[in-house]
C-alpha positions in Angstrom: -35.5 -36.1 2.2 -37.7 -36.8 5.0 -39.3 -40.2 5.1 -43.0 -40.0 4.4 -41.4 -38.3 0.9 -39.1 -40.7 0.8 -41.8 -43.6 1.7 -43.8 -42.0 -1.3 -41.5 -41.6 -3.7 -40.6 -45.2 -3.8 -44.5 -46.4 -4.0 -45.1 -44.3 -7.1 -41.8 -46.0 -9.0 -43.0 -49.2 -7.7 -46.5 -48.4 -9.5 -45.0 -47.2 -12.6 -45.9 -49.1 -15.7 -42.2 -47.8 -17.1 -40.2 -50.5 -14.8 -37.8 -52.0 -17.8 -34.2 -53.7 -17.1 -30.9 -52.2 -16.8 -29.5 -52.2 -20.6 -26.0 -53.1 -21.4 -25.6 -50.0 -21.9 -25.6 -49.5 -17.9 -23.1 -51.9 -17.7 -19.2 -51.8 -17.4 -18.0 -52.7 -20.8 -16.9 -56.3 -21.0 -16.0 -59.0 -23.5 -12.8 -59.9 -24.8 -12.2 -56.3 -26.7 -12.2 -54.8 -23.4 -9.2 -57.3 -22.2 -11.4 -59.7 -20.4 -10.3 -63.3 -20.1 -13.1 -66.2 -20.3 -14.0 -68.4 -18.1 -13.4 -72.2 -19.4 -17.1 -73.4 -21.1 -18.6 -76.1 -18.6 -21.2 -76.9 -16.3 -20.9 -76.1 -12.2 -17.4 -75.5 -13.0 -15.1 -72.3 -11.6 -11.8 -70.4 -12.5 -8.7 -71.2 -10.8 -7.7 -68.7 -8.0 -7.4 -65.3 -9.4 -4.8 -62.9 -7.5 -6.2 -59.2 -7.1 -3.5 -56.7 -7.1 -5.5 -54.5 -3.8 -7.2 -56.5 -1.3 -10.6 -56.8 -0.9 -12.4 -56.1 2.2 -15.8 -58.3 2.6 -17.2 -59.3 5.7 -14.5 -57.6 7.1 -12.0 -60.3 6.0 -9.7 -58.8 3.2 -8.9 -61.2 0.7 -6.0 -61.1 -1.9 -7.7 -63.8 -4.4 -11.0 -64.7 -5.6 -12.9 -67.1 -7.9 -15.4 -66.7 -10.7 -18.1 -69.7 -10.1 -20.0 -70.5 -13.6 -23.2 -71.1 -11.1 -23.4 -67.1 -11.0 -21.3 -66.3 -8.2 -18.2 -65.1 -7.2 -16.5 -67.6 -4.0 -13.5 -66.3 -1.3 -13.0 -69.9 0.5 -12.6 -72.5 -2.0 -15.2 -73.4 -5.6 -18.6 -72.8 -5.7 -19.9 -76.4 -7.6 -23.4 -75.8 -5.5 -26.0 -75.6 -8.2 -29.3 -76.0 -5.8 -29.6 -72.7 -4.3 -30.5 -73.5 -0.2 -31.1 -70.6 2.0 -28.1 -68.8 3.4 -26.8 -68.9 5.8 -25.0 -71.9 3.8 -24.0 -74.8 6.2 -20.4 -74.9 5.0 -17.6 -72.2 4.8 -18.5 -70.9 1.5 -17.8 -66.8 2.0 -19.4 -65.8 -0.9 -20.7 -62.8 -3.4 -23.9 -64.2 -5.5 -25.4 -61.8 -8.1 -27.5 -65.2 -9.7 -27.0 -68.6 -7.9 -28.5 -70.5 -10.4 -27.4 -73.7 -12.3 -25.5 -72.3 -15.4 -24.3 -74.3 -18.0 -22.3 -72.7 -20.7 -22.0 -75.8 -22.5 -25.7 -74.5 -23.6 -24.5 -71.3 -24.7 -23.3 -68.2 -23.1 -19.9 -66.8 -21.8 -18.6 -66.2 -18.5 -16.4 -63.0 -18.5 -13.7 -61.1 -16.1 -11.0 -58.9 -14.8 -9.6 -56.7 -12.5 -9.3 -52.9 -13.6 -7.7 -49.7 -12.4 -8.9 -47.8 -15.3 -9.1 -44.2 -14.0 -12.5 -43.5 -16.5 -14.0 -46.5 -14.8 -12.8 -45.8 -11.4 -14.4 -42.3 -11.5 -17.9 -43.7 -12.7 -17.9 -46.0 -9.8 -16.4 -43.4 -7.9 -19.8 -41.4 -8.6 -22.0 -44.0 -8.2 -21.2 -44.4 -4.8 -21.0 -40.9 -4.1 -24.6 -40.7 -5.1 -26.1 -43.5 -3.3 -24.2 -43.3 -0.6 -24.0 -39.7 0.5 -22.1 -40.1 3.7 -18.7 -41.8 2.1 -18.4 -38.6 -0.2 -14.5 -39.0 0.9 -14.2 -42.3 -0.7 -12.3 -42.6 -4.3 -12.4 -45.7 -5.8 -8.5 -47.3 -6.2 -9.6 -51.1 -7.6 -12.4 -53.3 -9.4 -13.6 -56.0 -11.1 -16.1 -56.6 -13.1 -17.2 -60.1 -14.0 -20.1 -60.9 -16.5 -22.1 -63.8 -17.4 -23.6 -63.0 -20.9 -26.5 -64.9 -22.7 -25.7 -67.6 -20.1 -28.5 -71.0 -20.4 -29.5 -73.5 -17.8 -28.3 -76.6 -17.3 -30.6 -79.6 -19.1 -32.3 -77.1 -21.4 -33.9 -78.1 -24.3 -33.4 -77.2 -28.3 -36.8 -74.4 -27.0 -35.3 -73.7 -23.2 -31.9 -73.0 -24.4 -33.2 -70.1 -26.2 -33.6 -69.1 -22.6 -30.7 -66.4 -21.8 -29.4 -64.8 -18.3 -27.3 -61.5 -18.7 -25.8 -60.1 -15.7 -23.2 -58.3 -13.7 -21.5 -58.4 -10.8 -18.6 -55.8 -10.1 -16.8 -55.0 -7.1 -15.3 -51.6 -6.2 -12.9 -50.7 -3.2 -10.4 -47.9 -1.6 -8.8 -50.8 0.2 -10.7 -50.2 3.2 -14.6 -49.7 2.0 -16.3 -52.0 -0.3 -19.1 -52.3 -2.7 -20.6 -54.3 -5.0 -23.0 -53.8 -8.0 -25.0 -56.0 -9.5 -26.7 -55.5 -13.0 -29.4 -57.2 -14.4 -30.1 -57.0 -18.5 -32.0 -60.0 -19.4 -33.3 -63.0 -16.7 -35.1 -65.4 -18.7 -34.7 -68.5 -16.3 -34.4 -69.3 -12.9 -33.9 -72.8 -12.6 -32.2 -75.9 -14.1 -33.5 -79.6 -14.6 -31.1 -80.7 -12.0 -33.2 -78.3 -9.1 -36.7 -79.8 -10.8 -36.4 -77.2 -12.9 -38.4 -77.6 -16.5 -36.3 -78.6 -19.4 -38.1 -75.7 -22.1 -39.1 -72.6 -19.8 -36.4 -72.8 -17.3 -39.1 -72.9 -14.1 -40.0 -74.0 -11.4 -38.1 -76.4 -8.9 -35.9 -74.5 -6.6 -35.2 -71.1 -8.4 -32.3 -68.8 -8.5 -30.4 -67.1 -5.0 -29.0 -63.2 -4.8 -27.4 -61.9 -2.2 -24.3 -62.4 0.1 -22.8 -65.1 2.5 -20.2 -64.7 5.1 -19.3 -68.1 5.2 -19.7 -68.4 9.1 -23.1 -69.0 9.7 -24.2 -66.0 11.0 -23.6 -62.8 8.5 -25.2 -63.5 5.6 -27.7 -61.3 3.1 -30.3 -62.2 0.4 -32.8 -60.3 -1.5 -36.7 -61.0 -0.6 -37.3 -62.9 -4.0 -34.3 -65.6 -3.8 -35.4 -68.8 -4.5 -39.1 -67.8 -5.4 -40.4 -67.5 -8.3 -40.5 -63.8 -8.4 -37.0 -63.9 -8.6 -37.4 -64.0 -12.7 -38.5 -60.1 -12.1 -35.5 -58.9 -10.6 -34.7 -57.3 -14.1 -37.4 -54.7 -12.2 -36.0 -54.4 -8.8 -34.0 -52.6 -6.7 -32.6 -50.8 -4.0 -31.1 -47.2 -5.4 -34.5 -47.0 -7.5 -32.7 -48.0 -10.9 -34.7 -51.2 -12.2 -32.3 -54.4 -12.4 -29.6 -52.3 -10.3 -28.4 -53.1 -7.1 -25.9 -51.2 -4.8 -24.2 -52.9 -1.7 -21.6 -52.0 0.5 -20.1 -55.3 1.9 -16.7 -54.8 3.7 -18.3 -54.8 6.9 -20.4 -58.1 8.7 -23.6 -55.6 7.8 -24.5 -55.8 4.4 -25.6 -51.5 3.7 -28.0 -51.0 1.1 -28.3 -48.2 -0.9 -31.7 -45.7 -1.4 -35.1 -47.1 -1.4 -36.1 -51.2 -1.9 -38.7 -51.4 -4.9 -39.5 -55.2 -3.3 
């Protein structure tokens, strides 16, 4: 496609009235009836190290283990008890995969989900998905994911109103064992920010709002969508980079973060 159709293309789907969220439908089935365990219920907590049975390459560092953080993101290095998103580059060795830095609190409601999978029905969607968006890597076959979901997640010092407030995302990592990818999904973003970042206690605004993006964990290589820690962030239900509203592609085994198609921001 040459650029000025390209260029024009992704104006007219930014000025679409039609721009919705990506449904659960769009996302990889989670929950425990599809053998995922639960993260514990708590506020800035994380899972113990999880062992992945095929290494993960991410800023080209392959890692045998990883952590689900209840503040929306998946950690490398150690925790993730951050609940004030700052701009990465982060100041401390925190290697790092963040669909929603925010500050969840589960205690409020909502579930924090996860596996790994080698289901060969899922390993061929994502197979395809990358396939599409990223046209030059039509040799690669997905071998390994997993998907981790936070579902009707509230914020931390929410009120009887604010924690009617609900986050639903996804964050799901796909690899051959020597490219890497991850997806992120975005069904429902009703908040950005907790009390604790001068966030308001009913609507969930304000203060220092929620982070997306990537962090290499050495000060340098680090990624993070235009709207982090801006208000707009609450839209990104209607963003994009592979023209799919609240879907984002990435591949991430290297120190460049690749995007996928066409940036609606």
């Amino acid at each position: 496609m040459k650029m000025k159709t390209l260029f024009l293309f992704c104006l007219l789907f930014i000025l679409t009235d039609k721009i919705d969220a990506a449904s659960l439908s769009d996302f990889y089935p989670f929950g425990m009836v599809n053998g995922d365990r639960r993260a514990p219920t708590n506020d800035d907590g994380s899972t113990e190290p999880i062992p992945v049975s095929t290494s993960f390459p991410f800023f080209n560092y392959q890692h045998d283990s990883l952590i689900v953080n209840t503040n929306g993101v998946i950690s490398f290095l150690g925790t993730m008890s951050t609940y004030t998103p700052s701009s990465f580059p982060l100041p401390s060795k925190r290697r790092l995969i963040a669909p929603y830095l925010a500050d969840t609190d589960t205690r409020k409601g909502g579930d924090v989900w996860y596996r790994e999978s080698t289901n060969l029905t899922l390993l061929g969607e994502a197979t395809g998905e990358i396939h599409e968006i990223f046209p030059e890597h039509f040799n690669f076959h997905a071998a390994w994911m997993f998907i981790a979901t936070w579902d009707n997640v509230s914020f931390f010092g929410s009120d009887s109103i604010g924690q009617q407030k609900k986050c639903t995302f996804q964050c799901v990592l796909v690899t051959n064992g020597r490219h890497s990818f991850t997806i992120f999904l975005y069904d429902k973003i009703e908040w950005t920010t907790g009390t604790a970042s001068s966030g308001d206690s009913t609507s969930g605004l304000g203060g220092t709002p929620a982070q997306v993006g990537f962090d290499a964990g050495d000060g340098l290589n680090y990624y993070a969508i235009e709207a982090s820690r801006t208000s707009n962030i609450i839209n990104v239900t209607q963003m994009s980079n592979i023209d799919f509203p609240g879907k984002f592609i990435f591949r991430v085994d290297s120190t460049l973060i690749k995007k996928g198609g066409c940036n609606v921001e």
